[in-house]
N, C-alpha and C positions, 0 to 999 in steps of 0.2 A: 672499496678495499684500499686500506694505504699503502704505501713504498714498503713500510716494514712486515703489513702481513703479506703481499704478492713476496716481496723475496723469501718470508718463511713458507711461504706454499711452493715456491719453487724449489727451494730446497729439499721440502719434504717428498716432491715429486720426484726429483733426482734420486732419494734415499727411497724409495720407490721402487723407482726402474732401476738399481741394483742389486734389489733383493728379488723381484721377478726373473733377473736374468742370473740369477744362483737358481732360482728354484727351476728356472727350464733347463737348465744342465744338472739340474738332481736329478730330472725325470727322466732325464736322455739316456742317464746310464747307471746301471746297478753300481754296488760299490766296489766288488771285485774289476769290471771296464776301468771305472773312476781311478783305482788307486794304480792300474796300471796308465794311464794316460797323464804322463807330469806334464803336458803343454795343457793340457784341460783343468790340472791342479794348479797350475800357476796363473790362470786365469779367473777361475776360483777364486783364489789369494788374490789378486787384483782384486774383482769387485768386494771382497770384504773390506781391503783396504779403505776404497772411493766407499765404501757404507759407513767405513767409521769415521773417515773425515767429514761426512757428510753430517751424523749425528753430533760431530765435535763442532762443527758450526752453526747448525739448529740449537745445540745449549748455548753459545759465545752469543749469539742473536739473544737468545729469551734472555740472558745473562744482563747485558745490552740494556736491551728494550724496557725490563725492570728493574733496572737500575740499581742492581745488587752487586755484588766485588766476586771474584773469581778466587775458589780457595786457594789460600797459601797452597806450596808447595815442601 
């Protein structure tokens, strides 16, 4: 395995273990618990956060590594 696929696996592992750790606090509590508990909603909001930085540098990598241009803006 090269430098660039171990760091895209690592990545991908990370974007991983933050979507396991939304789904064990789905299961932990119904949505009426949920919507009352805003330290549990803001941690929530955290790991989506860390999931979509995490997906934004899995494409900046493949982007990268294929040597294609990042769209304009």
């Amino acid at each position: 395995m090269t430098l660039n696929q171990r760091s895209l696996a690592s990545r991908i592992a990370r974007l991983r273990q933050f979507i396991k750790a939304i789904d064990r606090l789905k299961t932990k509590y119904d949505r009426k618990t949920f919507l009352s508990k805003e330290d549990t909603q803001r941690l929530v909001e955290r790991y989506l956060q860390l999931a979509l930085e995490a997906v934004l540098d899995i494409s900046d990598q493949i982007i990268a590594q294929e040597g294609l241009r990042k769209p304009e803006e």
